[in-house]
Backbone as JSON, one array per atom type, in Angstrom:
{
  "sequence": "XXXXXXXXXXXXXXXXXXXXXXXXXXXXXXXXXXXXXXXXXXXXXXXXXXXXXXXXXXXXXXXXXXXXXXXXXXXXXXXXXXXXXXXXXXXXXXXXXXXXXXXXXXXXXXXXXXXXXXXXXXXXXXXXXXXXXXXXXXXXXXXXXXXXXXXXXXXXXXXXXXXXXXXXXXXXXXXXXXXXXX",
  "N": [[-17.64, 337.82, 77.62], [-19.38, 336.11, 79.74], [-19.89, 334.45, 83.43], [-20.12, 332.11, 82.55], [-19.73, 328.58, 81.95], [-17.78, 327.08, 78.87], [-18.25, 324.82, 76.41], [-16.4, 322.79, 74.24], [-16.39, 321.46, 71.32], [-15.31, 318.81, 69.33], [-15.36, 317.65, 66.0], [-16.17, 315.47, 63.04], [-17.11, 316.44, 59.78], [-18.92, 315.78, 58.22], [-21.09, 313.85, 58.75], [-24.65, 312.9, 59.11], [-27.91, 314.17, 59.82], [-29.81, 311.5, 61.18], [-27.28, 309.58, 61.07], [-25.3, 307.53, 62.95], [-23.17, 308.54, 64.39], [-24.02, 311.58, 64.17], [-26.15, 311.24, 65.73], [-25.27, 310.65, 68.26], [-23.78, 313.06, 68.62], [-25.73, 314.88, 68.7], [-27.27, 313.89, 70.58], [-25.24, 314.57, 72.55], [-24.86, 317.33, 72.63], [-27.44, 318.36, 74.02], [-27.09, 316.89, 76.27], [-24.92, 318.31, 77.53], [-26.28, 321.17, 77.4], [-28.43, 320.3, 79.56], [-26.44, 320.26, 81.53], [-25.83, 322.35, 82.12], [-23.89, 324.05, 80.3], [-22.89, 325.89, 78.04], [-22.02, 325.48, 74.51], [-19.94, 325.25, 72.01], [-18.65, 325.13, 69.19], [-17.3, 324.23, 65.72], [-18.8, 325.2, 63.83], [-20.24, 324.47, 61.79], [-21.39, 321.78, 59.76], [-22.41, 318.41, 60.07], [-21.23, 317.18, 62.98], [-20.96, 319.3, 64.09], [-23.22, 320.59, 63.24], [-25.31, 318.87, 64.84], [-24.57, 319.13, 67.25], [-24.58, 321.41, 68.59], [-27.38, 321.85, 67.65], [-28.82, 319.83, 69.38], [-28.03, 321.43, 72.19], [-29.57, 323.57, 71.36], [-32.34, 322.98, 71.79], [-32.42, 321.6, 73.99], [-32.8, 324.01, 75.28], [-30.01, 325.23, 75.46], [-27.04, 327.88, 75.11], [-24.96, 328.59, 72.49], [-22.4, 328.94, 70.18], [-20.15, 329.23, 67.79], [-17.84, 328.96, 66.03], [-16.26, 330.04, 63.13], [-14.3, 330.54, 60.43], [-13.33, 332.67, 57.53], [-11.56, 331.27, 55.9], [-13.05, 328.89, 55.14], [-15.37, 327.81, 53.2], [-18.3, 327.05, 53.79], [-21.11, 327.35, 55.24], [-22.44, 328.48, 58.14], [-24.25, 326.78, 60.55], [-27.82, 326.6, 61.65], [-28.09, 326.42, 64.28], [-26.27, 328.08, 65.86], [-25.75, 330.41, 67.9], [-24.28, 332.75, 68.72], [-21.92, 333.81, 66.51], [-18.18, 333.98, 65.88], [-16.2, 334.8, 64.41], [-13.46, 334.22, 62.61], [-10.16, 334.96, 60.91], [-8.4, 332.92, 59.17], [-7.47, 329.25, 59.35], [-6.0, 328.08, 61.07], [-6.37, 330.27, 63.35], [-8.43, 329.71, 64.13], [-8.8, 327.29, 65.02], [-7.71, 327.8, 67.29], [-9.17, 329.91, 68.66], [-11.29, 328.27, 69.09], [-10.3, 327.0, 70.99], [-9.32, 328.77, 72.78], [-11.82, 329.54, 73.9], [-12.79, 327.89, 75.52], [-13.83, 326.0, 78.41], [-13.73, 323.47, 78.96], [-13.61, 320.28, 77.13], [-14.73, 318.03, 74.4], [-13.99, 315.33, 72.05], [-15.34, 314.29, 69.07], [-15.67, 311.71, 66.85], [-13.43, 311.67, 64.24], [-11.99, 312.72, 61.12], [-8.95, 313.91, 59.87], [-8.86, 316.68, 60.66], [-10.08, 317.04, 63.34], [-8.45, 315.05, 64.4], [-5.95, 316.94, 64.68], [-7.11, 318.46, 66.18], [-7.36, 317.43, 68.18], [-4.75, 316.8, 68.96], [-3.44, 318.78, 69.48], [-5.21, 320.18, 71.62], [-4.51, 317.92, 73.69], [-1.47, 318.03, 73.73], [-1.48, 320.77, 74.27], [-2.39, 320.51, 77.09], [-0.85, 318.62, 78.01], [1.95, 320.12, 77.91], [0.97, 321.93, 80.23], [-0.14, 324.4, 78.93], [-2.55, 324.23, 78.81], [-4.54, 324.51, 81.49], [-6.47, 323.06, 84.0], [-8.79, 321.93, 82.53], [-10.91, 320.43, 81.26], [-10.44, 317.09, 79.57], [-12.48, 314.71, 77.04], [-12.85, 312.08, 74.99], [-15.19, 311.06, 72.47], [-16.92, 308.02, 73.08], [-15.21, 304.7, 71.71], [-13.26, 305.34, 69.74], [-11.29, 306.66, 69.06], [-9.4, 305.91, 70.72], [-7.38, 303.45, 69.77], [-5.86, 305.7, 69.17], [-4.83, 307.19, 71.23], [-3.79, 304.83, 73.07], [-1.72, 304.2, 71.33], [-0.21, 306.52, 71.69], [0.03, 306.8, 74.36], [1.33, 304.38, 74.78], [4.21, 304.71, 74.26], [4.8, 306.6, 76.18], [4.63, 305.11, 78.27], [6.85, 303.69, 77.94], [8.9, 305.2, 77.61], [9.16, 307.41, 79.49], [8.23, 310.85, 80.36], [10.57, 313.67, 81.34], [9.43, 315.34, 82.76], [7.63, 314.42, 83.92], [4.37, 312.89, 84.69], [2.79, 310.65, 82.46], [1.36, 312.21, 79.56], [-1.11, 310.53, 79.34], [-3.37, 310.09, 80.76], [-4.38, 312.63, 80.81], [-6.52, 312.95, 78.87], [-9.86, 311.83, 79.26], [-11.97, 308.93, 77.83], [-14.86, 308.93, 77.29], [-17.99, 306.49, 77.01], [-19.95, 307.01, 76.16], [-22.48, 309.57, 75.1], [-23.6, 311.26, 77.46], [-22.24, 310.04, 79.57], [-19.3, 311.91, 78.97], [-20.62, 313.96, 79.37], [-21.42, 314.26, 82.06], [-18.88, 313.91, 82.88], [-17.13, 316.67, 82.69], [-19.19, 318.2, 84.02], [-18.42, 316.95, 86.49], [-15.92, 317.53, 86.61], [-15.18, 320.38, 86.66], [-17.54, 322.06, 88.36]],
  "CA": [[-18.35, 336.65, 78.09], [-19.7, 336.15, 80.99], [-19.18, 333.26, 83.93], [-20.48, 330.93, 82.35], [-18.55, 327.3, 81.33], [-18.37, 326.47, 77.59], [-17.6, 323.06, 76.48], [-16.06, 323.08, 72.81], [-17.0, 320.24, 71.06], [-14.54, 318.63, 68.12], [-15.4, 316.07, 65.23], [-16.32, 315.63, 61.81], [-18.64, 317.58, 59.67], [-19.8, 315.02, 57.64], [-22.45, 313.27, 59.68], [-26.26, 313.64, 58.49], [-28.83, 313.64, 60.37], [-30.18, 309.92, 61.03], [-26.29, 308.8, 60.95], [-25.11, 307.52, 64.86], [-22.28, 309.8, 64.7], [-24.43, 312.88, 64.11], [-27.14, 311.18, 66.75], [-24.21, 310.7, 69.38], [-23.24, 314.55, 68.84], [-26.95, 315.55, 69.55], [-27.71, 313.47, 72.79], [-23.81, 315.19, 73.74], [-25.34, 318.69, 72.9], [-28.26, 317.98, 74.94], [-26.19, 316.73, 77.81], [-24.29, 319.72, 77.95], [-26.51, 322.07, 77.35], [-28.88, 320.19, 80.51], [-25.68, 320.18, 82.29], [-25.58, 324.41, 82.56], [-22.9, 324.54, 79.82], [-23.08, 326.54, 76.69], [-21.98, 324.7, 73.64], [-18.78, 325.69, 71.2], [-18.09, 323.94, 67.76], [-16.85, 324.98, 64.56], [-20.06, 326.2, 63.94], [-20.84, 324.17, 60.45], [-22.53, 320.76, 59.58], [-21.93, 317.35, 60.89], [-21.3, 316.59, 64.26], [-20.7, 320.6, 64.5], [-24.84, 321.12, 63.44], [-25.72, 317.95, 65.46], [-24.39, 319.07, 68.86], [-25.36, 322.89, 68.24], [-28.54, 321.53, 67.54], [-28.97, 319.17, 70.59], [-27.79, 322.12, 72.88], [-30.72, 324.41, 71.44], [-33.24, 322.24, 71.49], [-32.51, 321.67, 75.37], [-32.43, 325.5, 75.69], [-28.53, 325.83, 75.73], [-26.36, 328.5, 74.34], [-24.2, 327.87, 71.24], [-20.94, 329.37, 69.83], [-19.92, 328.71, 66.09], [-16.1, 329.96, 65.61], [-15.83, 330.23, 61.78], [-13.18, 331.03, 59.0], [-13.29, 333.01, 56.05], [-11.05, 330.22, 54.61], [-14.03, 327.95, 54.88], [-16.84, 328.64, 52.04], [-19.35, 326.54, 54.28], [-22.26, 328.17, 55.51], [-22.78, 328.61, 59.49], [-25.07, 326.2, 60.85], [-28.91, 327.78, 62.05], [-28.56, 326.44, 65.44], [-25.38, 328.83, 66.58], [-26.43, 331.66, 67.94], [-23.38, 333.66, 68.65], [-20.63, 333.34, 65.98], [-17.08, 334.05, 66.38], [-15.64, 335.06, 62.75], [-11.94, 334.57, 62.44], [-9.77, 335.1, 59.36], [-7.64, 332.04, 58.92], [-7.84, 328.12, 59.96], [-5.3, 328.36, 62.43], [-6.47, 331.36, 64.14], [-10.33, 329.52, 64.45], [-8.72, 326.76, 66.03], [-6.94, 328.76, 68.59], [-10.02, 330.1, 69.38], [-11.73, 326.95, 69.34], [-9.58, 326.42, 72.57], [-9.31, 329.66, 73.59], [-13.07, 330.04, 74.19], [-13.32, 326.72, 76.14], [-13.68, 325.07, 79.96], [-13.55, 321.96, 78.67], [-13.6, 319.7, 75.87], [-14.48, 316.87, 74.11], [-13.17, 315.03, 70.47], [-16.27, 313.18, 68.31], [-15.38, 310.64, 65.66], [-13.97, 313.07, 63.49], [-10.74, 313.1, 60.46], [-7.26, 314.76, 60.2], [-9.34, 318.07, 61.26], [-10.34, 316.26, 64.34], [-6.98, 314.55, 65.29], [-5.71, 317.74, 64.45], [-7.54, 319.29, 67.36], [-7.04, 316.31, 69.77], [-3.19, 316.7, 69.18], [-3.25, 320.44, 69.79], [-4.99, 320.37, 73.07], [-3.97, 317.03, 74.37], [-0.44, 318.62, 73.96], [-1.15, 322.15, 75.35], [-2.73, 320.19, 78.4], [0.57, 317.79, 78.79], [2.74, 320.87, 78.52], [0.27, 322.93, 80.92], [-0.09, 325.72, 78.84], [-3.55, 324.91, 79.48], [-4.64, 323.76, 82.77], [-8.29, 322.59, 85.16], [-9.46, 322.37, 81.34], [-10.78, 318.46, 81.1], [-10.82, 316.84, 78.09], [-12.84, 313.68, 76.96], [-13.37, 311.61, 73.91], [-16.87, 310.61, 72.45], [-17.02, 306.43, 72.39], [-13.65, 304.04, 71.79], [-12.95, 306.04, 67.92], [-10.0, 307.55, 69.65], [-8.71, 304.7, 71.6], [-6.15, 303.43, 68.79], [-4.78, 306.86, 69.17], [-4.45, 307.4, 72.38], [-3.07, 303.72, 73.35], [-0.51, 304.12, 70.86], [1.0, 307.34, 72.61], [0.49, 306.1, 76.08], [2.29, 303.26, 74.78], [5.75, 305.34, 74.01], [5.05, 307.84, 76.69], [4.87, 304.65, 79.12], [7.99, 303.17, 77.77], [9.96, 306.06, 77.75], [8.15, 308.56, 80.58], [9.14, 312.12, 79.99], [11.45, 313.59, 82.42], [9.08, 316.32, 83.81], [6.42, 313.48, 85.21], [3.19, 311.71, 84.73], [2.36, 310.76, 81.59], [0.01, 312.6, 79.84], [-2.15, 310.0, 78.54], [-4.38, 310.7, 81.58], [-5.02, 313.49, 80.86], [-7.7, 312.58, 78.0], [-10.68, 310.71, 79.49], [-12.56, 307.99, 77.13], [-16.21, 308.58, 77.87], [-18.3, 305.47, 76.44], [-21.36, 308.21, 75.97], [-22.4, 311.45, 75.31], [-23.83, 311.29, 79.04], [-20.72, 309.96, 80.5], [-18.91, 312.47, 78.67], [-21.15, 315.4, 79.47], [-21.21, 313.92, 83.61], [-16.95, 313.83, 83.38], [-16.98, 317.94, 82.6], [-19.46, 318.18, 84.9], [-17.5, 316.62, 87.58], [-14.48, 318.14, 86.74], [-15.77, 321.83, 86.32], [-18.07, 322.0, 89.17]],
  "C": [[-18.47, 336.71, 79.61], [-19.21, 335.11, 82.33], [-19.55, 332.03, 83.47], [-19.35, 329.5, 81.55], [-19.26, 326.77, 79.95], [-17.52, 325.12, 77.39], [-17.28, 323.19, 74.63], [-16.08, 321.25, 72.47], [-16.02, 320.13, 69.21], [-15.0, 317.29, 67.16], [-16.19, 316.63, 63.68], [-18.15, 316.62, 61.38], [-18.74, 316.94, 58.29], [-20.74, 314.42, 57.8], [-23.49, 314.17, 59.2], [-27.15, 313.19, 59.51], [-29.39, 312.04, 59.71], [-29.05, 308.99, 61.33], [-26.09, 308.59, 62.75], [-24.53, 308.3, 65.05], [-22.82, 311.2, 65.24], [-26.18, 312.6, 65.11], [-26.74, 311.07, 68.03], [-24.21, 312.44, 69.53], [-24.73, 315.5, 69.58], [-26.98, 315.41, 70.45], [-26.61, 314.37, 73.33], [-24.68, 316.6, 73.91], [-26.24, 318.94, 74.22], [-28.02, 317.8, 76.37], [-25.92, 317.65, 78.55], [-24.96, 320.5, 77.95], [-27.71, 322.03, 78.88], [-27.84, 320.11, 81.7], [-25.77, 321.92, 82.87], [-24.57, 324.31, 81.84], [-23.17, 324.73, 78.14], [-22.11, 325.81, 75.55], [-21.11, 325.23, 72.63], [-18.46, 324.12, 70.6], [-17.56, 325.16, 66.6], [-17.59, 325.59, 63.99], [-20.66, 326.0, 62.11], [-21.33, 322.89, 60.42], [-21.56, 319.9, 60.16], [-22.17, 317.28, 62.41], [-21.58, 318.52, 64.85], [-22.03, 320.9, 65.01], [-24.84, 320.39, 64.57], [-25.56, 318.65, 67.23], [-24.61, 320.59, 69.37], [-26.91, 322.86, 68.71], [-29.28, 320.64, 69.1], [-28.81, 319.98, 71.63], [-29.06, 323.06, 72.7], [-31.54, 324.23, 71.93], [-33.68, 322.28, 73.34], [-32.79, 323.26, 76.18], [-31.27, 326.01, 76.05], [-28.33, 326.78, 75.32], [-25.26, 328.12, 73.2], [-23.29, 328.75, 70.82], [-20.63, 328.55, 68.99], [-18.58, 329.53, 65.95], [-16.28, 329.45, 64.18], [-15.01, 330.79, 61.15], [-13.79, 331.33, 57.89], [-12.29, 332.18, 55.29], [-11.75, 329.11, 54.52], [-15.14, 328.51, 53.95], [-17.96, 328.27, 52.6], [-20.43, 327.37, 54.74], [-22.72, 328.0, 56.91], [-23.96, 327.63, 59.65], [-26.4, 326.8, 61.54], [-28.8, 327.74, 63.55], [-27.31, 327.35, 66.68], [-26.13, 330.3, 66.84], [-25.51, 333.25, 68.68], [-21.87, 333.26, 67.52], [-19.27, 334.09, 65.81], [-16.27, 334.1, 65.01], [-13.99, 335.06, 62.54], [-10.95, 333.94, 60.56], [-9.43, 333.79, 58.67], [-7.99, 330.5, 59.63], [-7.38, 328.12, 61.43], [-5.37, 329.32, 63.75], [-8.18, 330.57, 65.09], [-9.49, 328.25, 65.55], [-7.78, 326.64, 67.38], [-8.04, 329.66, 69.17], [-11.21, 329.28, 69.89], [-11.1, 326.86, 71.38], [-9.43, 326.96, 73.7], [-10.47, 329.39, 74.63], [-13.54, 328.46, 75.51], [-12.96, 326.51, 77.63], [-13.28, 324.1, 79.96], [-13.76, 321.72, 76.91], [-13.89, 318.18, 75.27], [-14.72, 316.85, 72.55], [-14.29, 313.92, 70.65], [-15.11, 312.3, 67.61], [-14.99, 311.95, 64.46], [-12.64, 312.24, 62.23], [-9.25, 313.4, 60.42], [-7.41, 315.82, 61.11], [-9.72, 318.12, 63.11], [-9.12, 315.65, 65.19], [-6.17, 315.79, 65.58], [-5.82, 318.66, 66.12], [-7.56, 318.35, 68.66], [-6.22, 316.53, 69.86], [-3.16, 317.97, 69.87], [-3.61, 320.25, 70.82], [-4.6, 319.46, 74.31], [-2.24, 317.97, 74.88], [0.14, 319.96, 74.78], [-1.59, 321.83, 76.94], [-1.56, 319.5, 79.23], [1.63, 318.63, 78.97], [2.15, 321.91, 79.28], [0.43, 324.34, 80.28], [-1.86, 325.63, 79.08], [-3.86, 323.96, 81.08], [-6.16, 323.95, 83.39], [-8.9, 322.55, 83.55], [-10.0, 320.61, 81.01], [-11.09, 317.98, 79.87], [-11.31, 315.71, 77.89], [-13.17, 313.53, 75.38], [-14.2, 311.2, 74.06], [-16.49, 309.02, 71.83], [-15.04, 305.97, 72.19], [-13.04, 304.36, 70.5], [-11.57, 305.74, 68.2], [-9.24, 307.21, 70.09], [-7.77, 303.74, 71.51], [-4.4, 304.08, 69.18], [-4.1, 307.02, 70.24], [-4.1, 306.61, 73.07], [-1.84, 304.04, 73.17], [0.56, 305.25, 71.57], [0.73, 307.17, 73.6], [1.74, 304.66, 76.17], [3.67, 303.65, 74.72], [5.81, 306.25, 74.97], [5.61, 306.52, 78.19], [6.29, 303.62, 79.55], [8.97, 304.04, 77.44], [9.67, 307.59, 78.66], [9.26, 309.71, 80.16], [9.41, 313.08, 80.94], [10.52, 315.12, 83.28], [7.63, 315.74, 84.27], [5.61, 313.13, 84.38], [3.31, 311.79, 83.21], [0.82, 311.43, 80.94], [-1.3, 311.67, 79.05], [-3.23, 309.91, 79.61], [-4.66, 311.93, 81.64], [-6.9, 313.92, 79.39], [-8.67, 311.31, 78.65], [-12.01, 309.77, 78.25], [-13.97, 307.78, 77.89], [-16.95, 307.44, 76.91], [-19.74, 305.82, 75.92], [-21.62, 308.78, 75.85], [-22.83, 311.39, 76.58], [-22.57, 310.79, 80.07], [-19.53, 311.49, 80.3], [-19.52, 313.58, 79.5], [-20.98, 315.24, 81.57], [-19.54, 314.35, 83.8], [-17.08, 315.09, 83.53], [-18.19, 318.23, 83.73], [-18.46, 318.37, 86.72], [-16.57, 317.43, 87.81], [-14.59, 320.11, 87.0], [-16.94, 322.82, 87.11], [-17.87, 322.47, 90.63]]
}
């Protein structure tokens, strides 16, 4: 790969076209892909197509990490895909492959991947990597552990519940990585 900044993009892959979810994930694609940043998802339907799709459309680049333990079928609008054996391995490259990041409205599969890099960001295994949620979905979640991190702070500093920003947009969102990555 080259220098360019990809933005990995997490959330459900149920969303149909027409649904807000999967009309949120487009405008994000779009964002990002008019931002100068190439576009990484799981690289199957839902929010995955949606923000794939919104990145093409603008003339982005796209990145589809897939598993052979998924039977799904690659989405049309990836246009480099990233084949790895196992779940766990895809979303380790999910993270690998990324500048940044931001978590749709998504599932378990979805929290799943908020916990993972929220956590590798609060113990700096990754770092300058910014992460944002799409809309207040997420905002439950991420209360509730600011709420125990702020009533019992953990002895090597800040809490990391700043380190996830709550964009209220795909354009806020796609502006934060911007900002931060710039």
């Amino acid at each position: 790969m080259n220098s360019e900044k990809i933005v990995t993009v997490f959330g459900s892959s149920r969303p149909k076209e027409g649904d807000p979810d999967y009309s949120d994930a487009f405008a994000l694609g779009r964002a990002l892909a008019r931002g100068g940043f190439a576009v990484c998802s799981g690289g199957y339907a839902g929010v995955m197509e949606a923000v794939s799709r919104g990145a093409k459309e603008a003339g982005g680049k796209t990145y589809g990490v897939t598993a052979d333990f998924f039977k799904a079928k690659t989405n049309r609008w990836i246009d480099v895909e990233v084949r790895m054996k196992t779940w766990q391995e895809r979303l380790f490259e999910l993270i690998r492959l990324a500048d940044g990041f931001v978590a749709c409205k998504g599932g378990t599969g979805t929290l799943v991947e908020l916990a993972v890099v929220w956590e590798m960001l609060n113990k700096s295994v990754l770092t300058g990597k910014p992460f944002a949620v799409l809309g207040d979905f997420w905002s439950p979640v991420l209360d509730r552990v600011r709420e125990v991190e702020l009533s019992h702070p953990a002895p090597w500093g800040e809490a990391n519940g700043r380190l996830v920003h709550v964009a209220a947009n795909p354009a806020e969102a796609a502006s934060f990585l911007s900002t931060r990555l710039r």
